[in-house]
N, C-alpha and C positions, 0 to 999 in steps of 0.2 A: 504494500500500500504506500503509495506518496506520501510525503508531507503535504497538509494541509496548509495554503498560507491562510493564516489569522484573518486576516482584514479581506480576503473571498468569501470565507460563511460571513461573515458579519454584513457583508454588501449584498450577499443575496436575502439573507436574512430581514433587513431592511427592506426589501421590494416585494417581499411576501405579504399580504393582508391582514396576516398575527390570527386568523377566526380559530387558529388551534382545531379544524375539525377534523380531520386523520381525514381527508377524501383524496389524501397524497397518498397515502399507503403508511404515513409515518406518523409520529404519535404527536404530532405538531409541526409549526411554520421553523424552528430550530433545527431539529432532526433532518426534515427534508434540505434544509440550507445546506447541512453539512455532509447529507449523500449527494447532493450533486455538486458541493466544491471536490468533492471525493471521487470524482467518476462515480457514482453507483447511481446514479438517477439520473434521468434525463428531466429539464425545463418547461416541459408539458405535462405534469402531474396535480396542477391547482387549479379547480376550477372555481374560487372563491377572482382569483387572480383571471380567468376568462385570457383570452389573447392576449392582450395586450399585454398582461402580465408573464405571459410565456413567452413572448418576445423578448421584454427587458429582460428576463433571467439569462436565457440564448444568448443576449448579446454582451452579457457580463460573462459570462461561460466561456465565449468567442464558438459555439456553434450554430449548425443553422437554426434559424426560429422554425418551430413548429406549432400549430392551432394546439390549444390545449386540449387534454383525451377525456372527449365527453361519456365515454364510460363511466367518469372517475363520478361525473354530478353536472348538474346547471347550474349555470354562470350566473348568478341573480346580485338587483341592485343592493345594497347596503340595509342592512335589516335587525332590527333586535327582538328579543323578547319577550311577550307580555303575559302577566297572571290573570287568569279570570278567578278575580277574589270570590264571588260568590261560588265555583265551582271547587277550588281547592282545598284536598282535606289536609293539608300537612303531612305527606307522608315521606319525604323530603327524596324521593328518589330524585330528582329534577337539581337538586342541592349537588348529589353527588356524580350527577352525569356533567356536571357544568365542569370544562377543562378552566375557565376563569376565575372564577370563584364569583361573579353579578348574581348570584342568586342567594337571596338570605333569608332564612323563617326558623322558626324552631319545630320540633314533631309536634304533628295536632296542632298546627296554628299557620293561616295561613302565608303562601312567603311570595316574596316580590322581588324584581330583577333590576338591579341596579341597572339603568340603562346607559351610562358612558362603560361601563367596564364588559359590558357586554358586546362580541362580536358579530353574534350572527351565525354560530357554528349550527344552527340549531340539533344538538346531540342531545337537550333536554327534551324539547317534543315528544319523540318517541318512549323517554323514560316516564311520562308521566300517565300515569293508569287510569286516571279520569279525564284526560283530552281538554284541557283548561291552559293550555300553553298555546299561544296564538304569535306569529311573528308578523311583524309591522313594519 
C-alpha cells in the first residue's frame, strides 16, 4: 500500500457533503476520503454528492470524471429531519440510527432533531417503527 499524503484525504474529504450515510459503501464521508486517496475506490460512489461532486473528486484524484453510480441512491436536494410529535413514542431507535448525533429525546418521551446538525442521511427513517420521521 502507498503512502497516503495527509492533505489528499483531507481535500477530498472536504468536497464530500459530510451526510455520513454509508450509500459509499463506507461507514462515512472520512472512510471513503481515505479509500480513494488510497486507490481502493473510485470518485463515483456519492450520491448525496450527485455529478458534480464526482467530478470534483476525479479531478483532485487527477482521473477521469465519471457520472456518479446510481445504484448506490438518488441524488436529492439538501434535506433534514422532522418528528411528528404527536406520533412518536420515544423508543429512541431513530437516536441510535443517527450517524450525527441531531436527534435528542429520552425513552418514553418524545424526541426532536436538531436541524443545523442534521444532514440529511436519512438512516433514521427506516429505524423508526411508527413512521413519524418525515424529511423536508
Amino acid at each position: 500500500m502507498r503512502p497516503i499524503p495527509e492533505n489528499l484525504t483531507e481535500r477530498l474529504d472536504r468536497l464530500l457533503p459530510q451526510t455520513q450515510c454509508g450509500q459509499c459503501g463506507f461507514d462515512g464521508c472520512r472512510p471513503y476520503a481515505e479509500a480513494m486517496a488510497n486507490g481502493q475506490a473510485q470518485a463515483d460512489r456519492c450520491p448525496p454528492g450527485g455529478d458534480a461532486g464526482a467530478k470534483a473528486l476525479a479531478h483532485v484524484l487527477g482521473t477521469a470524471p465519471l457520472p456518479y453510480d446510481r445504484s448506490r441512491g438518488e441524488h436529492k436536494p439538501a434535506q433534514v429531519a422532522v418528528v411528528i410529535e404527536a406520533d412518536c413514542i420515544g423508543c429512541t431507535k431513530c437516536i441510535q440510527a443517527c450517524p450525527v448525533d441531531a436527534i435528542i429525546g429520552g425513552a418514553k418521551h418524545m424526541h426532536v432533531v436538531i436541524e443545523p446538525l442534521c444532514t440529511g442521511c436519512e438512516l433514521c427513517v427506516p429505524a423508526c417503527p411508527v413512521d413519524c420521521i418525515r424529511m423536508v
